[in-house]
N, C-alpha and C positions, 0 to 999 in steps of 0.2 A: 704797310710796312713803315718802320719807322728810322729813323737814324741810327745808324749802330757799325759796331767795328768787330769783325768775328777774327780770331785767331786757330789756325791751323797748326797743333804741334807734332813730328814725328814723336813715337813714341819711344826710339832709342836716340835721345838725342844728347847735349852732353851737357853734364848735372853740373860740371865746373864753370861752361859759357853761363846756364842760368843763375846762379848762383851772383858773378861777375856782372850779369846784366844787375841783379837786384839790389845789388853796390850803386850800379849807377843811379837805380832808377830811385833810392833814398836819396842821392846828392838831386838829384833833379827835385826831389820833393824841395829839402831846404832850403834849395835856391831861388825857386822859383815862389811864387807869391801868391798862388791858387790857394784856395781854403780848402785844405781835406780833413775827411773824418774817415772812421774805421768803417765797414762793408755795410754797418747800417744805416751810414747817416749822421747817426746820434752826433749831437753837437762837441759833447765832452770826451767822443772816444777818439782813438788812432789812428791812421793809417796801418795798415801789415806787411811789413817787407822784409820776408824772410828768405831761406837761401831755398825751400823750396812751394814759395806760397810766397803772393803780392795781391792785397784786396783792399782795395779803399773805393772809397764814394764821396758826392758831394755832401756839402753839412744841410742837414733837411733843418734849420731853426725853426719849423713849427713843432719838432718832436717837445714832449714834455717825459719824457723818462730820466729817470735822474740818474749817478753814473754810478750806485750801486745795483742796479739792472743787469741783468744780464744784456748780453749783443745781442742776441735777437730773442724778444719774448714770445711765447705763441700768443698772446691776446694782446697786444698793444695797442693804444687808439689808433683812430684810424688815422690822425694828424702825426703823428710816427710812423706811418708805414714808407718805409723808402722805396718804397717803387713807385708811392703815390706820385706823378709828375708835374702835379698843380702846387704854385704855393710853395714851394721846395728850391733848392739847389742842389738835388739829392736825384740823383733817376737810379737806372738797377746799377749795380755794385759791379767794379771791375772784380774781376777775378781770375788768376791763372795761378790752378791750385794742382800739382806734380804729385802731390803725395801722394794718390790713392790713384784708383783705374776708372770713378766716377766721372769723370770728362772725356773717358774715352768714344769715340762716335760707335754706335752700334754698326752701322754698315761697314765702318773701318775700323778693325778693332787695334790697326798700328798709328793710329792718330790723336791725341787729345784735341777737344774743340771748345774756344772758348768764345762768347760772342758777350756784348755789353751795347744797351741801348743807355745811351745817353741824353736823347732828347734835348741837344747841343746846349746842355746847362756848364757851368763856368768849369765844372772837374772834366769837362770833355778835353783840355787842352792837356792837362795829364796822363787822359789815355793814351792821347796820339802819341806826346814824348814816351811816356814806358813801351808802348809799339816799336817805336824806332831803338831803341835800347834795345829790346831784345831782338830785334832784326841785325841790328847790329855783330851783337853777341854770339846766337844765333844761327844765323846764315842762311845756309840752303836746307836746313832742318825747321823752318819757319814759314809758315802763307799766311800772309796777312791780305785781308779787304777793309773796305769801307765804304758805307753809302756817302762818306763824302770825299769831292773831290780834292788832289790833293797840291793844285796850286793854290785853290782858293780858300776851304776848309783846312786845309792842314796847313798854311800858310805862306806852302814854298814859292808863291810868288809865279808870275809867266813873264813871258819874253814878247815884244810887239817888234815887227818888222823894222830896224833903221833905227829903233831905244833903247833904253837903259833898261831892264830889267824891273819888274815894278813885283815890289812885295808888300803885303798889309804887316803892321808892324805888332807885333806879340805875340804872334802865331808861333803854332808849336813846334814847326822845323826851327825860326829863327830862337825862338831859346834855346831850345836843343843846341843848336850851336854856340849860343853864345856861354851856356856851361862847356860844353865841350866841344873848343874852336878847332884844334887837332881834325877835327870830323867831318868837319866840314869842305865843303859844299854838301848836304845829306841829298842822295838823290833817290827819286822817286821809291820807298820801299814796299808799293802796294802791289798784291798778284793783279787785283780789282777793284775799280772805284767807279762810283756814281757817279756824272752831270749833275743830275740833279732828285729830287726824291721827295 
């Protein structure tokens, strides 16, 4: 098992919250100072944040495809392939894509399921913030998990008996806040999180 963060979405849930999340979750992009690229990787492409689709990934700098390529070729080297996790800043591709019934889970057909192994490469702190944006946004129409924990790995910091509060600094609650102070304190928005993994 590897590191990764699945998303749980009801299937009637409301197209204006996600829409409102994906407002946010561009200002978090340009705020913040993670290198992203579009779903493949590819160094030259985008980010996706649209009102009903958000997909980007880490920049894989060993891709050699140039940017009249299309996004994803069927034969690209194997130094281009973005799921490759060696060598890379690129792991699989976040995606939370509403348009179609393809995400829906087969045993639950009132749910879309979206999961992303990140192999805690530098676009990991990205994911966490658009999770919380859309928890946000959201609400009780949303389950979120993660194999990581979420004072340590997602940033929010723990409490020791008789102290101050101790948080690592850049983590992805504390940007999160610091675009949007309004929000804060964010607490805990995971159904379920790993110790360790």
């Amino acid at each position: 098992m590897s590191y990764c963060h699945d998303i749980h979405l009801d299937k009637n849930f409301d197209r204006a919250a996600f829409a409102a999340a994906a407002i946010d979750i561009r200002t978090l992009i340009r705020r913040s100072e993670i290198e992203l690229a579009g779903p493949s990787g590819r160094p030259d492409s985008l980010p996706i944040v649209e009102e009903l689709r958000i997909a980007f990934n880490g920049v894989n700098h060993n891709c050699v495809c140039g940017s009249s390529e299309p996004e994803f070729r069927p034969r690209c080297p194997r130094e281009c392939r973005f799921y490759d996790r060696w060598g890379s800043d690129a792991g699989q591709s976040f995606i939370v894509d509403i348009r179609s019934e393809e995400y829906l889970l087969r045993t639950k057909k009132d749910q879309y399921w979206f999961y992303c192994k990140t192999y805690q490469k530098p676009y990991d702190e990205m994911v966490k913030m658009s999770m919380i944006a859309l928890k946000h946004h959201l609400g009780d129409s949303i389950e979120l998990s993660s194999k990581g924990n979420w004072a340590y790995h997602w940033g929010a910091g723990y409490e020791l008996t008789g102290r101050p509060p101790k948080r690592e600094r850049g983590g992805a609650v504390e940007v999160y806040e610091h675009v949007f102070p309004d929000r804060a304190p964010v607490q805990n928005i995971l159904a379920s999180e790993s110790i360790g993994f």
